[in-house]
N, C-alpha and C positions, 0 to 999 in steps of 0.2 A: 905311861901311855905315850906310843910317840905317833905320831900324825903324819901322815901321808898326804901329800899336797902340789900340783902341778898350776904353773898359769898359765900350762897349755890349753886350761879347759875354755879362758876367754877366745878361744878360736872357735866356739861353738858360741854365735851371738846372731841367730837368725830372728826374722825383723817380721816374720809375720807367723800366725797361727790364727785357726779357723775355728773359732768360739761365737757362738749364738746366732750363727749364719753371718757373721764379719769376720774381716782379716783383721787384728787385734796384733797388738804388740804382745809379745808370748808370756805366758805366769813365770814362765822357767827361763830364765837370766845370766848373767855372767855374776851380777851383784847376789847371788843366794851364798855362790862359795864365799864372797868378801865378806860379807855379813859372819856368815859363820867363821869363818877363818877369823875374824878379828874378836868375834864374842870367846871363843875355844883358847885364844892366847889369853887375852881377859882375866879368863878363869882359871891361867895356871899350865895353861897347857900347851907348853912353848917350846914341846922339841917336834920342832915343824922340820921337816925334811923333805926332799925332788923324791920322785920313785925312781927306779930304776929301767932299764927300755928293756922289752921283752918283745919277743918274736911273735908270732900268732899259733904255736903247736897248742897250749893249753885254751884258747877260746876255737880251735878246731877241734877240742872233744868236746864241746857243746851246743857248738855252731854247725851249722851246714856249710859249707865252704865256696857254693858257689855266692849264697846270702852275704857271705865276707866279704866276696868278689865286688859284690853289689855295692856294699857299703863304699867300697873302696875307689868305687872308677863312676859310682851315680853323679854326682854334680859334674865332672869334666864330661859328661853323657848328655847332660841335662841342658849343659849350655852351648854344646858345642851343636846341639839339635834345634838352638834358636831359641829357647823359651826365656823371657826376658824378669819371671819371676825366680822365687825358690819355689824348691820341688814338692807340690799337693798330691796325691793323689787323684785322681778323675775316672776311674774303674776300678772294680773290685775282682778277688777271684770268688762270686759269691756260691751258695751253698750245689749249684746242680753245673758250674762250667765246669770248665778240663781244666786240668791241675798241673800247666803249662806255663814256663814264664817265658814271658813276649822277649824277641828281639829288639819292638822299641822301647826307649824310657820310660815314655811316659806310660804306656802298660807294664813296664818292670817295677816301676814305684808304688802301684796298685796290690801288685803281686805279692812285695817283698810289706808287704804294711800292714797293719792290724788295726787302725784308729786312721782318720785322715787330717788329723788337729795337729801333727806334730811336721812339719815341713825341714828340706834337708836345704843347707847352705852350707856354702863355701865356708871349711874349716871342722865340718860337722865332721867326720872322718876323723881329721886328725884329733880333736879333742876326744873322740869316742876311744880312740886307742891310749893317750894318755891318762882320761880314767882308768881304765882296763889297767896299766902298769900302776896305778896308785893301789887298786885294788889286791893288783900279783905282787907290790910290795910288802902288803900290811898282812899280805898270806904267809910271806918269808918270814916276817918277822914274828909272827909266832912260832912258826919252826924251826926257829934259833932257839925257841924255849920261853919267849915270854908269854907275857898272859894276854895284855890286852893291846890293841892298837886302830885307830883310827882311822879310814881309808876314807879322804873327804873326796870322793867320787861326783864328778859334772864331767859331765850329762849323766843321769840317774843309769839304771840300768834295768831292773825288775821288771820292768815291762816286754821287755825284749824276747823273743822268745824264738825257739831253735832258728826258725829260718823268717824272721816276721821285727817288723822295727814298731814303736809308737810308743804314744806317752808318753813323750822326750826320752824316751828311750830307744840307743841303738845297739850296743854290746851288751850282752847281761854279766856286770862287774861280780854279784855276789855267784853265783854259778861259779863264773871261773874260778873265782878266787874258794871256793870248796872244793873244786877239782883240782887246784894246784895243791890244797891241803893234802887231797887224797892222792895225788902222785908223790908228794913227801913221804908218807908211809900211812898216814892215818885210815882206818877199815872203814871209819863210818862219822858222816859229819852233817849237821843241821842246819838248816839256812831257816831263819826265824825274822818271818819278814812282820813288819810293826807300821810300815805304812797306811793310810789311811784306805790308799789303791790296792786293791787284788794285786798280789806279784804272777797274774797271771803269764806270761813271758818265763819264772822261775819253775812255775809251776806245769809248764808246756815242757821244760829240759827234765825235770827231775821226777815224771807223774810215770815212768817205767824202771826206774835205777831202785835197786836197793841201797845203797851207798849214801844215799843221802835222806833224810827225814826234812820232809816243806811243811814249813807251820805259816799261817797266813792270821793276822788277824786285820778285818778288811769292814767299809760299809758294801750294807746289802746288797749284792749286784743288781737285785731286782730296781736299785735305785742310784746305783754308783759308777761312773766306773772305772773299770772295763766293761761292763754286765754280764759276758759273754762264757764268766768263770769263775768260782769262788763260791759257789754252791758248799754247805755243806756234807753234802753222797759224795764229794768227789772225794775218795778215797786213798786213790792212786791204781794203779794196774800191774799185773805180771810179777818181776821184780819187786816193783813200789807196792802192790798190794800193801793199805794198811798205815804206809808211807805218809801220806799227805793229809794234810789236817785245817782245814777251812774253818774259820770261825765270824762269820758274816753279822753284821749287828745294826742298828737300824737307825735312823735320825735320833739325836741327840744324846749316843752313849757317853756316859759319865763312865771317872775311871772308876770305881767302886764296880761296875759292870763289866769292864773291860780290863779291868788288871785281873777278874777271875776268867776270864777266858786266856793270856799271857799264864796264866798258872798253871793251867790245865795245858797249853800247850810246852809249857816245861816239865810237868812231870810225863808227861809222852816222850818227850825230849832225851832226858833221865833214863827211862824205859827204855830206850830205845838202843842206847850203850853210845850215845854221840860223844867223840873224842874232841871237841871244839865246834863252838858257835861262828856261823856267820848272821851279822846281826844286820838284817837290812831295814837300816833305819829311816823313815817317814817321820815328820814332825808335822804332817799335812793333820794329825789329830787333832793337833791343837782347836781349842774354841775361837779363834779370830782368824782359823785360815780360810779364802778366799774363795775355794774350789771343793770344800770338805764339808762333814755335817756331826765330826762330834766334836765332844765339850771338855777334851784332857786343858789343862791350867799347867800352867809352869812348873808349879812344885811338883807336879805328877811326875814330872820327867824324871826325877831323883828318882824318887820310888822305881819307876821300871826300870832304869839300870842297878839299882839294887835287888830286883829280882831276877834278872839276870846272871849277874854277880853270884847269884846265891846259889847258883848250880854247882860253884868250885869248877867250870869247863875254859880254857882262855875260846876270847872272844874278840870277834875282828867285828867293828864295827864298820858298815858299809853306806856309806851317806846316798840314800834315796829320795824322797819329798822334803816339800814344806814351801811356802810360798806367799809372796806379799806384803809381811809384817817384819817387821825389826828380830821379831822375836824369837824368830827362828832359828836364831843363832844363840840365843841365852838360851830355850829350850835343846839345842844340841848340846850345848858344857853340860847340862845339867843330866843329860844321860852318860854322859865321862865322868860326874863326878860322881854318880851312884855306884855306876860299876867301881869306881877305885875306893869307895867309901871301907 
């Protein structure tokens, strides 16, 4: 298992988020990578490596390019317009405006956004693309032929969605990194997201593609969120007809409840003729995280990468949630060490 790892990601260390009607110091941290990075050695698993730099061709087949643009010149936009905060949201494109983005900022942030809880600061950019090359590394490295590899990705990225940032998410890493699989040679690849959050954002790029199968297991939207997706009718469309696979569950699932829905989204998986997993992992399940409402227990972790495992498919594992507790990081070894069991 070799680990994909950047300390470029502490250039993302913005100092406010907009949780219960307060600016709050943010769930999502520089300390989530530390934690886990030092639990994953811990446990054995110490061939830690830099990723390599990559250009932006493979996150432009799933990105909108002007949305990149944005990503890319918003904060020197933002301050250079006077505004003495990080960057909130303060307008929406909502459901009957025009589908237009503003020449100013601060309607560009509105524009380009999906949630208004995740604020952009100075660095946010660059840590977003060195996630991204952790991700496009741990992509390569299976296409040298191994089986499993670790992409400990900060800033998350599953929320992200074609042209739309939130959730502490700004590039969506596991997307890409199935699109780099599928420009390797691979026909057909599964991104099996395990976060507690809808990968709505993954499932925004991937809900017209045949080439990819999106498994989501997520709390109810009706009460989590995103809210806004993770039904399960959503099917997929066109292409993706049939594609996309929503498994929504409700306060307080236990795994006994929720490793049968992981089952069920593996044998689709299986069915489906996927040539390798991207596994976007959340450990937001956990029963002591902050922001979440089920009941997975540490040992559980083992078990799900042992059911993963059990596919016989190599697996990139793509570090998405988990927040607050220590444990987040003993909870990540413990899905490295079921897949390797």
């Amino acid at each position: 298992m070799r680990v994909f790892y950047s300390e470029k990601h502490k250039l993302r260390d913005a100092k406010t988020e907009l949780h219960g009607g307060l600016l709050v110091k943010p769930f999502e941290g520089p300390f989530r990578a530390e934690w886990i990075l030092a639990a994953v050695k811990e446990a054995g698993f110490a061939d830690v490596v830099a990723p390599a730099e990559y250009g932006l061709d493979t996150a432009k087949k799933v990105h909108d390019e002007n949305f990149l643009e944005f990503l890319r010149t918003c904060w020197d936009r933002w301050t250079e317009a006077g505004y003495p905060g990080e960057a909130i949201p303060t307008a929406y494109a909502y459901r009957r405006s025009r589908n237009l983005a503003p020449r100013n900022i601060d309607g560009a942030v509105g524009y380009y956004a999906n949630s208004v809880e995740t604020s952009i600061s100075g660095g946010t950019y660059e840590a977003a693309l060195s996630s991204m090359n952790v991700a496009l590394s741990g992509a390569d490295w299976l296409k040298e032929g191994n089986r499993f590899a670790f992409s400990l990705c900060r800033p998350p990225g599953h929320h992200a969605g074609i042209d739309l940032f939130g959730g502490y998410c700004f590039i969506n890493n596991a997307a890409v990194a199935a699109q780099r699989l599928l420009d390797h040679g691979a026909k057909k690849v599964a991104i099996l997201d395990v976060d507690f959050h809808h990968g709505n954002g993954t499932q925004d790029i991937t809900y017209n593609r045949g080439d990819i199968f999106f498994a989501s297991l997520h709390g109810d939207p009706a009460d989590a969120f995103p809210y806004f997706l993770g039904y399960a009718d959503e099917t997929g469309e066109g292409a993706g007809e049939g594609l996309n696979a929503n498994y929504p569950m409700p306060a307080g699932t236990p795994f006994d409840v929720w490793s049968a829905a992981l089952a069920d989204a593996l044998k689709r998986i299986e069915a489906y003729g996927a040539e390798a997993i991207v596994l976007s992992l959340g450990v937001d399940t956990f029963e002591k995280d902050p922001i979440s409402f089920f009941k997975l227990t540490t040992p559980d972790y083992i078990r799900m990468g042992q059911m993963v495992a059990a596919t016989g498919l190599p697996v990139l594992t793509v570090m998405e949630g988990g927040y607050g507790v220590p444990e987040i990081g003993l909870n990540v070894a413990n899905v490295l060490k079921g897949l390797e069991d």
